[in-house]
C-alpha positions, -999 to +999 in steps of 0.1 A: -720+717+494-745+701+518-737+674+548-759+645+526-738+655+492-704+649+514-715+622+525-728+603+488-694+613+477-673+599+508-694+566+502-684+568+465-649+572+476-653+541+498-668+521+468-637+528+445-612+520+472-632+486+475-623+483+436-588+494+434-583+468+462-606+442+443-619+434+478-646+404+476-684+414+469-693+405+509-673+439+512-696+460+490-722+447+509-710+459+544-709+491+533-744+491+522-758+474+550-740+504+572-756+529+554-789+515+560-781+512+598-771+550+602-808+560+586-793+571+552-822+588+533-836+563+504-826+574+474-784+576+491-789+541+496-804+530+455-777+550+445-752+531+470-767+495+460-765+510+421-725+521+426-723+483+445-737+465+416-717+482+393-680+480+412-690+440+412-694+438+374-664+459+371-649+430+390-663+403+370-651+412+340-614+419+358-618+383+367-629+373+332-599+387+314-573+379+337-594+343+328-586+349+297-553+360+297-546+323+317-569+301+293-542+321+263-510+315+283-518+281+283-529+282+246-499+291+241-480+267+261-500+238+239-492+251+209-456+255+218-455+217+230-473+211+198-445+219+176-424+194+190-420+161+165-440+135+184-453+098+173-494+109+164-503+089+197-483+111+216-496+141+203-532+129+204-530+120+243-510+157+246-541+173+230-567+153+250-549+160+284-546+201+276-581+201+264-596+186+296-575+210+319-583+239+297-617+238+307-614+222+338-643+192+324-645+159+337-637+135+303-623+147+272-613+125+238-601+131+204-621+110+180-605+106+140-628+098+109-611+072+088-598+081+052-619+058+034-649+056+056-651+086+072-662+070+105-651+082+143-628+064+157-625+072+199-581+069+201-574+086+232-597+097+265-587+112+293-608+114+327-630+078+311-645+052+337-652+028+308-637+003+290-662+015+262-651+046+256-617+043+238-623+024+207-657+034+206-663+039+169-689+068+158-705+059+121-706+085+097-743+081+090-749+088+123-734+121+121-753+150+111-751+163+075-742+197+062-742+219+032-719+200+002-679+213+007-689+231+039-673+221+071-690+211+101-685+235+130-688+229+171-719+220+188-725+219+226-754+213+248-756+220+288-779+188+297-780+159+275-796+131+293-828+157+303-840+159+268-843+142+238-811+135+222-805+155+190-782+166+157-744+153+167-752+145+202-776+116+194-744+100+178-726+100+209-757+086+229-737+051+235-708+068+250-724+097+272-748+073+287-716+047+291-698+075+309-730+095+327-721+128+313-744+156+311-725+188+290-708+179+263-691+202+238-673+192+203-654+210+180-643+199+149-607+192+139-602+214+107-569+214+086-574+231+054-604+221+035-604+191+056-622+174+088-601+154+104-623+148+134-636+159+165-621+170+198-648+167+227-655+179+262-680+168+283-689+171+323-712+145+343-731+175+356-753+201+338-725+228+324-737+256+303-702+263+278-699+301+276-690+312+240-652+321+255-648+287+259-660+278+230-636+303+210-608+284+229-620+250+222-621+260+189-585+276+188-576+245+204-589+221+180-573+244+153-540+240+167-543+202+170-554+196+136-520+213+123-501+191+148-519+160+137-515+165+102-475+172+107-475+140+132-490+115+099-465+136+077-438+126+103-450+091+107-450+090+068-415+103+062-403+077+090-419+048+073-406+060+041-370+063+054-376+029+070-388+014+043-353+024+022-335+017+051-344-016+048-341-015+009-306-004+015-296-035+039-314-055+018-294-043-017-260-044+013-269-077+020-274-088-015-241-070-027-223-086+002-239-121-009-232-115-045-195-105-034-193-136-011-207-160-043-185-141-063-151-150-042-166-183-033-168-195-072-133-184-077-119-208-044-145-235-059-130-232-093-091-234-078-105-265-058-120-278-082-087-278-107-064-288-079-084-316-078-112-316-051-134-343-045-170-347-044-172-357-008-148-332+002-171-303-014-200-312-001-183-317+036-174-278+028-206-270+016-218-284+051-201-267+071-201-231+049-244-234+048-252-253+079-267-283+070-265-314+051-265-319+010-274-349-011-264-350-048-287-374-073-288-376-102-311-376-132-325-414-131-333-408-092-296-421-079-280-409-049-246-402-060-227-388-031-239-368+005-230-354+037-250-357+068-282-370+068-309-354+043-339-371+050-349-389+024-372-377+004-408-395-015-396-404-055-426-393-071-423-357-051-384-356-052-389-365-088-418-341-097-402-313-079-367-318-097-379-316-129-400-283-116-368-269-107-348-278-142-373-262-165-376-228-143-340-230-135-346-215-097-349-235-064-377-256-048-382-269-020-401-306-006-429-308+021-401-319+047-379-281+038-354-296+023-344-274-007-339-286-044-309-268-064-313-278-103-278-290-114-274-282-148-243-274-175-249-256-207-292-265-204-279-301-198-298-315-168-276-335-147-296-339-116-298-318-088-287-310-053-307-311-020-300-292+007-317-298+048-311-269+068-297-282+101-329-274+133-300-257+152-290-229+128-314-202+135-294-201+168-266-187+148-256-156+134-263-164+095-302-187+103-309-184+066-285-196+040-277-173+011-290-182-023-260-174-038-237-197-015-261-218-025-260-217-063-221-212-062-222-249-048-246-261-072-229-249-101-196-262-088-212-298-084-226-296-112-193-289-133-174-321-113-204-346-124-195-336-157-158-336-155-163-369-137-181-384-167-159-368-190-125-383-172-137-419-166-130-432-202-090-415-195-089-427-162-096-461-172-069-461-205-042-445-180-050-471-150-043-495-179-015-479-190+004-482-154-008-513-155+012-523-184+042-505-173+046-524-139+038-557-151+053-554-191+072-585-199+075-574-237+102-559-259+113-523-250+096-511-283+064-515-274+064-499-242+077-470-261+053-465-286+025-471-253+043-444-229+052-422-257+022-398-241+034-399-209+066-379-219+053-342-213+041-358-176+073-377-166+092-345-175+084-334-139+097-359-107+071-386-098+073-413-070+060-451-073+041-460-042+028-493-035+001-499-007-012-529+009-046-523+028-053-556+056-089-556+041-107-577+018-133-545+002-117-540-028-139-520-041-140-494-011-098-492-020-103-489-055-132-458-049-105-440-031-077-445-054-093-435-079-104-399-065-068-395-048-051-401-084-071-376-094-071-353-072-028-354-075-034-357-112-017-392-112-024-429-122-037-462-103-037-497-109-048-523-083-032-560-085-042-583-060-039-569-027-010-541-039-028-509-047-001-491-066-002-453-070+021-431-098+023-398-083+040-362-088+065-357-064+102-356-053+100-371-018+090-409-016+085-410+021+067-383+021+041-396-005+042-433+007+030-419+041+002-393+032-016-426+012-010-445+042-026-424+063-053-411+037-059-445+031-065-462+063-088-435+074-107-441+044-111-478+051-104-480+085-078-510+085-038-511+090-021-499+059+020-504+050+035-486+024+064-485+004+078-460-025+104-454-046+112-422-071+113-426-106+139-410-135+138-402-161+122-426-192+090-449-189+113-480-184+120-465-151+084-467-133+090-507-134+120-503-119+106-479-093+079-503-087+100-533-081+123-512-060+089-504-038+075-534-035+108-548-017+104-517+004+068-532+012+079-564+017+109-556+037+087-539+057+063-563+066+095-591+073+110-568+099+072-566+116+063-528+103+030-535+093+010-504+090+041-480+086+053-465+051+088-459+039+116-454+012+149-472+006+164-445+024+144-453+054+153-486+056+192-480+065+217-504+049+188-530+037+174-500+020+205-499+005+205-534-009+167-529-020+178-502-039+177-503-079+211-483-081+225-497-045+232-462-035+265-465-015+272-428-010+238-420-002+242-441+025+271-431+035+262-399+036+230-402+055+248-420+082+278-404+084+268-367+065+266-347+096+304-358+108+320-359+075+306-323+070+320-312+109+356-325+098+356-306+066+346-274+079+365-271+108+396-298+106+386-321+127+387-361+132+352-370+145+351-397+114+385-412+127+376-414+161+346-428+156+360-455+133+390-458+161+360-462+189+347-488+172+379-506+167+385-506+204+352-520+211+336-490+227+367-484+250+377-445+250+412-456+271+419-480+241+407-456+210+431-427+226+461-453+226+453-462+186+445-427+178+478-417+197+460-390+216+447-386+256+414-398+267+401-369+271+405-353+237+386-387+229+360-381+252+352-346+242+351-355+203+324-385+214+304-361+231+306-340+201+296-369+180+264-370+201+254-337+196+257-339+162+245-378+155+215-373+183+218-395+216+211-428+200+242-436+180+253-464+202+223-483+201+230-517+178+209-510+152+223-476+146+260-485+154+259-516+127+246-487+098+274-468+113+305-495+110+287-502+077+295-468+062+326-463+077+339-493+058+321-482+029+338-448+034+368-463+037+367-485+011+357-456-013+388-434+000+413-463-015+396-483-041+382-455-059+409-446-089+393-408-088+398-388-056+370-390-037+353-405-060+354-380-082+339-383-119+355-387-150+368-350-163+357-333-129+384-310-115+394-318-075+380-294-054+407-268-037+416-271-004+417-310-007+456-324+010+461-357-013+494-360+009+477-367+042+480-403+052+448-427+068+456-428+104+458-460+128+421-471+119+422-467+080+404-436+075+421-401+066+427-380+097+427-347+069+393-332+067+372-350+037+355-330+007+320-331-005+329-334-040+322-373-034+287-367-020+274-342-047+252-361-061+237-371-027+207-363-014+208-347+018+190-361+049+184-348+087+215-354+110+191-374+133+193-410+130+172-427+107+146-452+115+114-467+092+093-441+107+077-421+075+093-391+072+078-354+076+101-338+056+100-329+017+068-323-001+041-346-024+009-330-034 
């Protein structure tokens, strides 16, 4: 081998190091450019600048794929972030974003062609100056035309705005001009046999795309076309699932309401047989829909309200009424007020109106529900007719009572009138007798009339006595609910006075003569606006009594004692009795009773505890000498022990042999076989004050 071939193959050497190394091209060139210097013959150094040229392609396409291989990784990557379920706004501004990074351009967009029109639509840019570009819409005349069922493929140009714009590009003239760009690429968005639009790229500076890039544009757009169509699919499914969603709180909510109507027109028909008034139901109705209601009726008649409906124009009111009674569904008035036909069995009977209050869409419930709404109506509607239906009875039974209070006749005509009050006065019933301080008669004789039925009683007004047959087994009780019902109602000072009735029609006058002296004995000892019984009224309700009720008295007075000395042997009755013998003096009761002081002084605090603190007051301590002599008078003048009843056995335990002691009354413990037919009252003192105890509906 010669010294020139040793050396062409050294330099050869040198060349492939440069390569394995991938050293930069200026390297290459050194090695040339030293070969020339040391007078290398001519053809060494063509060979050396042909080995050069070679080494530096080899490089460029090293640099290409490993290019490549990148511009695929981050394929990849895109299509991985791809699959992910995204909103189609998301994924278009994903796909925008990769594309422009991808190939490293200055502005790239994703433009859609609508369904029907098949115009672009610019949604999303990325690297855009103007305001133009996004929204920008591309008309599909513009674009350029194809074979029929072929679609369109990409198109890219390396200097627009140097030649005359043609094909696809002269579409986008507006928008590359807007923006300055000179390359542009586009690449359609194919799913299937579909276009779905076009994905573009574009530089402001001359940019020749290399047909690499274009593959990957292309891959790109492929990719994004699947993700766009699974993006509408998604967006479909979601509005779908929204849309039941909704159906299903909507078919919730109208179960719920229909549940809620349901259970509300079962309370409404309890109310309305325990005997609920109009003005009471609509006040419910109020408060249940938030609002206020108006009833009317079918001549244009405002029969009863609650809070203030405004009122509405007659010819509209009246127009839109009969609107509502032939379709049977609700209207409503220029103002928003709501018209509810009232109807029973295709008989109109006028209708309800109903103003939302301004306030209630601050609430939890702003909109009423229809059903609450028609529950109401229907229950209206079924007491206008029962209210029609009951005024010719109400008026022959207010006539009836009338008779029976003021009859003057011979017994057998009451008897055939009362003989269909039988089945009623089978249960107990109170007489009360009212007298309102107020001259508005009618006002008094509006609310008697929806109280008696309401309590499914009877009412007769007389003067200024308002008298009142009612069910019930405790006068007091009854006498002071219509004295308080009935003041609020007119707003004046009421007094009230009641007695219970037995059995027979005959005995409601007597009841009613026994409650008017209640009434009047009321007002003579200055009680004015209170209510009470003849067994409120201490011994003068005794006298007032129809059957002067001696051992009710007694027994209300002295009950709680008499009942201490049975049980446990005691003489709290004789002490007392002996306390008031010694005018109030213990010293002088112990010396009559023949024991010490202090045994007398222990049993009167015991008779506190059990009489309440107030026993020595006057009034109190008369009702209690009063029954004491009573007591005592019934011990020895009755011919039956204890005033026992003909053919009633003596109870065991009762001593006949004990003797009275000092004062008169038995020191051995008393029985209740004389109080048994007695009604029982508190051990606190009794006073005119209505009582709270008992019931009366």
């Amino acid at each position: 081998m010669t010294r020139e071939d040793s050396q062409t193959g050294s330099e050869v050497l040198r060349i492939l190091e440069l390569l394995a190394r991938e050293a930069p091209a200026h390297a290459y060139e050194q090695l040339v450019a030293q070969a020339c210097r040391s007078g290398a013959a001519r053809h060494r150094i063509d060979q050396l600048t042909q080995a050069k040229g070679l080494a530096l392609e080899v490089n460029s396409l090293f640099d290409r794929r490993r290019q490549r291989e990148a511009e695929l990784a981050a394929l990849v990557d895109t299509a991985l972030d791809l699959t992910e379920p995204r909103r189609l706004d998301a994924t278009l501004r994903l796909i925008t974003r990769r594309a422009r990074l991808l190939l490293n351009t200055d502005l790239a967009c994703t433009a859609l062609a609508d369904e029907a029109t098949g115009d672009l639509t610019v949604g999303v840019a990325d690297g855009a100056v103007s305001a133009r570009t996004t929204g920008h819409r591309i008309p599909a005349a513009a674009l350029p035309g194809g074979p029929p069922g072929e679609l369109p493929g990409p198109f890219w140009t390396a200097d627009h705005l140097s030649g005359e714009p043609s094909g696809h590009t002269s579409a986008l003239e507006d928008l590359l001009q807007a923006e300055s760009l000179h390359a542009v690429l586009g690449v359609p968005l194919r799913a299937g046999d579909r276009c779905l639009g076009f994905l573009y790229v574009a530089d402001r500076g001359i940019r020749h795309f290399t047909p690499d890039e274009v593959a990957l544009m292309c891959s790109l757009a492929d990719l994004s076309a699947v993700a766009i169509r699974t993006a509408r699919l998604l967006e479909t499914v979601q509005a779908a699932n929204t849309a039941l969603e909704e159906a299903g709180t909507r078919a919730r909510a109208g179960l719920s309401d229909a549940l809620r109507a349901k259970d509300l027109q079962d309370d409404l028909v309890r109310l309305v047989l325990d005997g609920i008034g109009m003005d009471e139901l609509l006040a419910r109705a109020a408060a249940e829909l938030g609002g206020s209601l108006s009833v009317w009726g079918q001549g244009g008649e405002r029969l009863g309200g609650h809070g203030r409906t405004p009122r509405p124009d007659s010819a509209e009111l009246e127009r839109v009424r009969l609107n509502a009674a032939a379709t049977g569904i609700t209207c409503a008035l220029t103002g928003g007020t709501l018209v509810v036909p009232l109807s029973v069995r295709s008989e109109d009977v006028g209708s309800l109106l109903f103003h939302p209050d301004e306030t209630a869409g601050t609430g939890t419930d702003p909109e009423p529900s229809e059903q609450v709404l028609l529950s109401y109506a229907r229950t209206v509607s079924l007491l206008l007719v029962m209210q029609r239906s009951t005024e010719a009875g109400g008026q022959a039974d207010d006539d009836l009572l009338e008779d029976l209070v003021t009859w003057d006749g011979p017994a057998e005509g009451l008897a055939r009138r009362t003989r269909r009050l039988a089945a009623r006065l089978e249960r107990p019933h109170v007489v009360v007798v009212a007298r309102p301080q107020t001259e508005a008669r009618d006002l008094v004789e509006s609310w008697a009339a929806g109280h008696a039925r309401r309590h499914r009683g009877m009412k007769t007004l007389q003067g200024d006595r308002l008298t009142l047959l009612l069910p019930g087994d405790d006068p007091a009780t009854c006498a002071a609910l219509v004295r308080e019902q009935l003041a609020e109602a007119t707003g004046v000072l009421v007094t009230a006075g009641a007695a219970p009735v037995t059995q027979g029609a005959d005995a409601i006058r007597r009841a009613h003569q026994e409650a008017v002296r209640c009434l009047d004995a009321l007002i003579a000892l200055g009680g004015a606006g209170r209510s009470a019984a003849a067994r409120d009224l201490g011994f003068i309700g005794m006298l007032l009594a129809d059957d002067h009720d001696a051992s009710g008295f007694v027994e209300r007075a002295l009950g709680p004692l008499i009942d201490h000395d049975a049980e446990r042997f005691s003489n709290l009755v004789e002490t007392l009795d002996g306390w008031f013998s010694a005018s109030g003096s213990p010293t002088r009761a112990a010396e009559l009773l023949y024991v010490h002081p202090n045994t007398v002084s222990r049993r009167l605090e015991r008779i506190t505890q059990l009489l309440g603190p107030d026993w020595q007051q006057p009034e109190r301590s008369l009702d209690l000498q009063l029954a004491l002599r009573l007591q005592r008078a019934r011990i020895f003048h009755d011919p039956s022990p204890d005033g026992l009843r003909s053919g009633e056995s003596e109870p065991p335990g009762r001593d006949r042999s004990v003797p009275p002691g000092p004062t008169g009354v038995p020191r051995a413990p008393v029985t209740r076989a004389s109080r048994a037919d007695a009604s029982r009252g508190t051990s606190a003192p009794r006073s005119p004050e209505p009582l709270q105890a008992g019931s009366c509906p």
